[in-house]
C-alpha positions in Angstrom: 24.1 -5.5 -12.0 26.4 -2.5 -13.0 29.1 -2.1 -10.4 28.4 1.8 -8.5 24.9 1.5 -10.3 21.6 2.6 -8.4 18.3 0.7 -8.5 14.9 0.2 -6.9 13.4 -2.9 -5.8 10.6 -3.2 -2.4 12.5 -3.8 0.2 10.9 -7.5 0.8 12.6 -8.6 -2.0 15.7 -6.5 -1.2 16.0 -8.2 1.9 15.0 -11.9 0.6 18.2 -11.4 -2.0 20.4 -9.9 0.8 20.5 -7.0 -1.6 22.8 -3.8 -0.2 20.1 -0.7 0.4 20.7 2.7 1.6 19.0 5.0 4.1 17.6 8.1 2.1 17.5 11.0 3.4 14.1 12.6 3.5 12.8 16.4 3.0 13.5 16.8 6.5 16.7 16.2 5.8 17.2 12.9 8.3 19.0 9.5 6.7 16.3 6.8 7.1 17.3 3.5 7.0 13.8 1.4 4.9 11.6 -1.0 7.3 8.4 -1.6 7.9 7.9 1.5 10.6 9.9 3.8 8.5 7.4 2.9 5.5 4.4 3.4 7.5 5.4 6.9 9.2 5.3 7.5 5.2 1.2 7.8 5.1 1.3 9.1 9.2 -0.8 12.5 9.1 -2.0 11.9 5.7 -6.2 12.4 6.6 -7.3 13.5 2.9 -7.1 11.0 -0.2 -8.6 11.9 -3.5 -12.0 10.3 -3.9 -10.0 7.5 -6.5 -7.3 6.9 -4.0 -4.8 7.8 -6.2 -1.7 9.5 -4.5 1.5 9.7 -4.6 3.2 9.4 -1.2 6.7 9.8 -2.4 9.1 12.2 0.3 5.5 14.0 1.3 5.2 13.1 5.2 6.3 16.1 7.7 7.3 13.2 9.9 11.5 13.0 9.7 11.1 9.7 10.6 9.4 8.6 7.0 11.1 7.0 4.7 11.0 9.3 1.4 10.8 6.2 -1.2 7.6 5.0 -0.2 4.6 3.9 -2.6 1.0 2.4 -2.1 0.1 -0.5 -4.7 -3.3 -0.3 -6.4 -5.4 -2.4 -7.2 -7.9 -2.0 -10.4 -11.4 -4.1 -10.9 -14.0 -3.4 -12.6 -16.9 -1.5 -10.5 -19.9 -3.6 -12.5 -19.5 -7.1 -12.6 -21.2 -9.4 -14.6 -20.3 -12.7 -13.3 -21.4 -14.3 -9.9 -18.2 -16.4 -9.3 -15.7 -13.6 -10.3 -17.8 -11.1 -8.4 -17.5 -13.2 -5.2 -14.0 -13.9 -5.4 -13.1 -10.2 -5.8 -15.4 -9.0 -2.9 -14.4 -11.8 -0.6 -10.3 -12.0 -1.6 -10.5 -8.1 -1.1 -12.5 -8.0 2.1 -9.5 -10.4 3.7 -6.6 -8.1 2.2 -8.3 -5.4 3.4 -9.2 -6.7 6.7 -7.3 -9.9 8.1 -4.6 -10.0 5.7 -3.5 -7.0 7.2 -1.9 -8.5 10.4 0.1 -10.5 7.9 1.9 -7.5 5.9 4.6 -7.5 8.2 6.1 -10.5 8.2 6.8 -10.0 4.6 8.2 -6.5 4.6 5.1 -4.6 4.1 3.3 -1.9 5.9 -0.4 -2.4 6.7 -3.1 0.6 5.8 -3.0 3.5 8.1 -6.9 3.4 9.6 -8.2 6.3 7.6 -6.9 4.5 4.0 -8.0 1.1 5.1 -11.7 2.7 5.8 -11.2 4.5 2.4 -10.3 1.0 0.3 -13.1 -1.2 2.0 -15.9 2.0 1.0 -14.6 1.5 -2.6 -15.0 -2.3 -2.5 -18.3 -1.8 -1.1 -18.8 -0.3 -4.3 -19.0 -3.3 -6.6 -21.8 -4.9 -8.0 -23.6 -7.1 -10.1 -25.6 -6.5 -12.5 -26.5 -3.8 -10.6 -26.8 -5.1 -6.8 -24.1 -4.7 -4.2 -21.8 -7.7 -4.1 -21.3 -8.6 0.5 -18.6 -10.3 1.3 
C-alpha cells in the first residue's frame, strides 16, 4: 500500500484484486509475464526431487519461458495416524488433490503437478498409516 512499493502475492489473488504485476525477467534473461503456463514451464525438465520433496524452484528452469517467481506449496501430515476418521479424510482429500483436483488448478490460477512430482506426492501419501497399516483411499 506504499506508492512505488514492491510486493508478492500468488497471482490468483493478484488477479481476483486486479492487482498491477510485472513480468520478471528470468536467468535467461527473457521478461515473463506470470500465468498458469509460465508457472508450470517453472518445474519443466525438473526429473530429480529430494526424497522429502522439499525444493526450491525459484529462477532454476533452463526453460526462458519459466517464470523465475515460482513456488510449490507443501503440505505436512503426520506419517502415523492414530485415528480412523482423520486418517480417512487425509488419504481420501489428498488422493482427489493429487489426482482429480488437478484438472481444476487452472481455473483458479494455479499450475497442476508436472507427471514426475504428481507420481512423487501420491508415493508419499501412500505412505500413511494407522496404527501401523497402510491407510487406501
Amino acid at each position: 500500500q506504499t506508492v512505488g512499493a514492491i510486493g508478492y502475492v500468488e497471482l490468483g489473488y493478484a488477479i481476483a484484486q486486479h492487482l498491477t504485476y510485472a513480468d520478471v525477467k528470468n536467468k535467461a534473461g527473457q521478461f515473463i509475464e506470470p500465468c498458469v503456463q509460465t508457472a508450470a514451464n517453472a518445474t519443466a525438465g525438473i526429473t530429480t526431487y529430494p526424497s522429502d520433496l522439499r525444493v526450491d524452484i525459484v529462477d532454476v528452469s533452463t526453460n526462458a519461458q519459466a517464470y523465475p517467481i515460482t513456488g510449490l506449496t507443501w503440505a505436512l501430515v503426520y506419517q502415523n495416524q492414530t485415528k480412523a476418521a482423520t486418517a480417512a479424510a487425509l488419504v481420501n482429500f489428498f488422493s482427489w488433490v493429487l489426482t482429480k483436483g488437478q484438472a481444476m488448478t487452472g481455473s483458479v490460477n494455479y499450475t497442476p503437478l508436472s507427471p514426475t512430482l504428481q507420481a512423487l506426492c501420491i508415493a508419499q501419501l501412500k505412505k500413511i498409516t494407522l496404527n501401523g497399516t497402510p491407510v487406501s483411499p
